[in-house]
N, C-alpha and C positions, 0 to 999 in steps of 0.2 A: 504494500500500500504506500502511494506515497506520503511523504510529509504534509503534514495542512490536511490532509483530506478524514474525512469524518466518517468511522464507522457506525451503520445504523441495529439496532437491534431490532427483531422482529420476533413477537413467538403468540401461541394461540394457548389457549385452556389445557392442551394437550402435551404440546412438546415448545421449547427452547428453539430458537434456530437464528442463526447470523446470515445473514443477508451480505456478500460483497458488494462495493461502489457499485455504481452504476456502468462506471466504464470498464468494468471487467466482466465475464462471464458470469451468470446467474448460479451462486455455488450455496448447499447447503451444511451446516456442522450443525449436529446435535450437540448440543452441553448439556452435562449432569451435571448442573448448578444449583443452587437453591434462586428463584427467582429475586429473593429481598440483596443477596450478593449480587447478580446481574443488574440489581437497578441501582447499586450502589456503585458497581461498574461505570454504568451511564452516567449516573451525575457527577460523576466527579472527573472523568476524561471527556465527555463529550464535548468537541470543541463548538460551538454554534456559529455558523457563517452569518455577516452580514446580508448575504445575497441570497439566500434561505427562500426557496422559494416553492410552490405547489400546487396543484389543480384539482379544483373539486366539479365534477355533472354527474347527470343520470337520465334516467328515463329513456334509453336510447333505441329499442324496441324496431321499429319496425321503417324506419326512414334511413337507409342507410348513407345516402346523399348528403343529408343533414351532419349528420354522425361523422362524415369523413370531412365536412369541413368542418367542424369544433375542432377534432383533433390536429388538422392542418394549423388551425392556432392555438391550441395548447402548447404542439410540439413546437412553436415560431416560438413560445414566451419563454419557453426554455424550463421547465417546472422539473426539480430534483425525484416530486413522484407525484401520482397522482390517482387520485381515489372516486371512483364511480358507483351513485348512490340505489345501482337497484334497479332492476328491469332492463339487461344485456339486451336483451332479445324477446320477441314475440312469446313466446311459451316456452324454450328453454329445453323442451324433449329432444332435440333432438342434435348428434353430431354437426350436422352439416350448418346448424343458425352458427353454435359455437365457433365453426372455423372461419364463416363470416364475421362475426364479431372478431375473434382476433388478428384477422389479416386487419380488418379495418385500423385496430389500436397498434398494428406493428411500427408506427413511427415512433407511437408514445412507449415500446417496449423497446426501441433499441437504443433511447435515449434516459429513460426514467422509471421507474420504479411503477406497477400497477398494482392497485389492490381493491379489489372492488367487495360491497356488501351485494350481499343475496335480496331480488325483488321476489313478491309475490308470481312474476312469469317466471323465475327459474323456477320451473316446478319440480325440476328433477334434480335433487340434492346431488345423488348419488355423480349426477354426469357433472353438477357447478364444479363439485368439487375434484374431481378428476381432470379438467380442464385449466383450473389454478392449483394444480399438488405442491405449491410452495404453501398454502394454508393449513397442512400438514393434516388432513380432513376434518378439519373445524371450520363452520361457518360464520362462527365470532369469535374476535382475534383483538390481538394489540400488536399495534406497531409504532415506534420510535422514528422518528425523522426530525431532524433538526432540533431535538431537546422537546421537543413535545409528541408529547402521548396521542394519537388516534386507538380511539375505542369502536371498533364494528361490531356493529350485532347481528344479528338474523332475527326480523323481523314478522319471518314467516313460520320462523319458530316458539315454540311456547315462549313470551315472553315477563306472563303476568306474576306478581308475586308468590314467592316460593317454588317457582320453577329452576331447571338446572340452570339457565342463563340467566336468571334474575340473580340467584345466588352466588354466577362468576363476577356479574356486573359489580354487586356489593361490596367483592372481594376486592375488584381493581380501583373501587372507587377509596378505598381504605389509604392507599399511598398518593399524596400528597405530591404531585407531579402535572403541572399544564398540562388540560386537556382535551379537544375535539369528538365530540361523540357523532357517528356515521352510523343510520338505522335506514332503512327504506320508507317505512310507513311513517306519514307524519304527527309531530303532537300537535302543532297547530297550524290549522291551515283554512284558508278562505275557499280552497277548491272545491272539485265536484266529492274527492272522501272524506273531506274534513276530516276528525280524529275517530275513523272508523273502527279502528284498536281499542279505543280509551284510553289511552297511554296519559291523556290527561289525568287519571284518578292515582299515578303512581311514581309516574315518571319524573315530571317537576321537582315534586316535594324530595324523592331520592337523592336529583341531581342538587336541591340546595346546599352548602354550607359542605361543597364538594370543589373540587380542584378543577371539573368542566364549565366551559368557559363561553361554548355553543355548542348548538347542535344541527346537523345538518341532516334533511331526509330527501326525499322523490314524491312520486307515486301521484301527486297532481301534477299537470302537466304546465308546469309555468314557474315567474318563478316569487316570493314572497319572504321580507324579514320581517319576525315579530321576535319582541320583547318581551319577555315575564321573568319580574325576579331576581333581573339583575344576568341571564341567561338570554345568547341570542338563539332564536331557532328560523333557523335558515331550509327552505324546499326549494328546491334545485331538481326540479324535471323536465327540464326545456331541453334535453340528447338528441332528439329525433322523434320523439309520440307526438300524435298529433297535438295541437293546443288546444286549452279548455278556457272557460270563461272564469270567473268570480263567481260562486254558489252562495256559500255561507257565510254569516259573519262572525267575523274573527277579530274582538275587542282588541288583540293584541298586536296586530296590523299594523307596520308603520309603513310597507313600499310592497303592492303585487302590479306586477308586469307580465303579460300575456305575451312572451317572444322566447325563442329557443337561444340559449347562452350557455355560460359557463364562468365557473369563479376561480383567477388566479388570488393564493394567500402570500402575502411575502413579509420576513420580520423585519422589522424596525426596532432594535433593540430589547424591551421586554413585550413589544408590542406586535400584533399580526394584523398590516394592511388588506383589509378583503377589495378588490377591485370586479365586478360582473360586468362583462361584454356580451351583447350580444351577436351576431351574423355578419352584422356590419361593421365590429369591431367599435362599437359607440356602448360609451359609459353609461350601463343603466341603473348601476347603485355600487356606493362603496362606503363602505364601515369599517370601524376599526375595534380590534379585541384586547385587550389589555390586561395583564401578569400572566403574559405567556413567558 
């Protein structure tokens, strides 16, 4: 590795695993670590770039036109990795959408780092996860990038209190590390599902007086920031599904835009610039996160 260059860690519920740079071959090492030693690893060597940079869409399903120009400028802004919120593809059964999809992301794959959460259309577990086997067959994961924490869930999985992934969520939420949480389904949303999970009766109050900082879902197709609690929650479905209108209302609403985009994040010292472009490459909102 060279000097200056920053190792990332990555590992799911299941297994450990280091990740090499981006400009080397995709390699994996198991370690028999205790995780609270690996994240004591992290903090204390990870070096944080100023230039720290990242991409967050979703909803990419069934436009594949659409699809290949987002990524034509993701991979222009240059993002170290990037994470897509859910809904790869039209229903997900079968090889042949998957190979579609990642010929489509091969720009963003020889350049950056991919980690996508599981949509309600991956209906087939078994083939998601066979198609990403860096996830190590868990479909909610942590990963490390740039000194902050992404938390993915599977959202199509049991996710309500006292299930197995509520109880890893708990667990990760315990260490005390900046953090992004990436689900499919959204808590709040002005779309056509609004919060069809109820994630509102669990989720919020969890994430309070916790180290997560936003959170980011899909599954309406457009795109919407809302506020509660000191927590931003960001839907990010504009990949390529068609676009939907404003259904419900959502008190906590402060910007929905009906156009297919996508969000570069970049740090600014303890802080992470969110910038959203849409098609035309025109600014349709930008926020900022603060004690990253």
């Amino acid at each position: 590795m060279k000097e200056g260059r920053k190792k990332q860690l990555f590992y799911s519920h299941k297994e450990i695993t280091m990740i090499k740079q981006r400009n080397s071959p995709l390699s994996i090492f198991k370690l028999n670590l205790p995780i609270s030693l690996l994240i004591t690893f992290l903090l204390t060597f990870l070096v944080v770039g100023l230039d720290a940079r990242f991409a967050i869409y979703g909803d990419t399903r069934s436009n594949p036109k659409i699809h290949q120009q987002i990524v034509q400028q993701i991979v222009f802004r240059k993002p170290e990795a990037v994470f897509h919120t859910g809904d790869l593809n039209s229903s997900g059964k079968t090889q042949k959408e998957y190979d579609n999809f990642l010929q489509i992301i091969s720009p963003i794959s020889q350049s950056a780092r991919f980690f996508p959460a599981r949509g309600n259309h991956e209906k087939d577990l078994t083939l998601f996860l066979q198609n990403f086997p860096y996830l190590n067959g868990s479909s909610y994961y942590t990963v490390f990038q740039d000194g902050i924490r992404f938390i993915i869930l599977d959202s199509v999985l049991d996710l309500s209190p006292g299930s197995e992934q509520f109880s890893w969520l708990q667990k990760q939420l315990k260490e005390d590390i900046p953090s992004l949480l990436i689900l499919h389904h959204p808590v709040f949303s002005s779309g056509e599902h609004n919060d069809e999970l109820g994630l509102q009766f669990f989720l919020p109050e969890l994430l309070q007086n916790t180290s997560v900082k936003a959170v980011f879902s899909a599954h309406d197709h457009n795109y919407e920031r809302s506020e509660f609690k000191g927590i931003t929650y960001i839907v990010t479905g504009g990949g390529g599904a068609p676009l939907r209108e404003k259904v419900h209302e959502n008190p906590y609403s402060l910007v929905f835009v009906k156009t297919h985009h996508y969000l570069i994040g970049e740090r600014e010292d303890k802080s992470i610039i969110f910038k959203v472009f849409n098609l035309d490459n025109e600014l349709i909102d930008s926020f900022t996160i603060n004690g990253m």
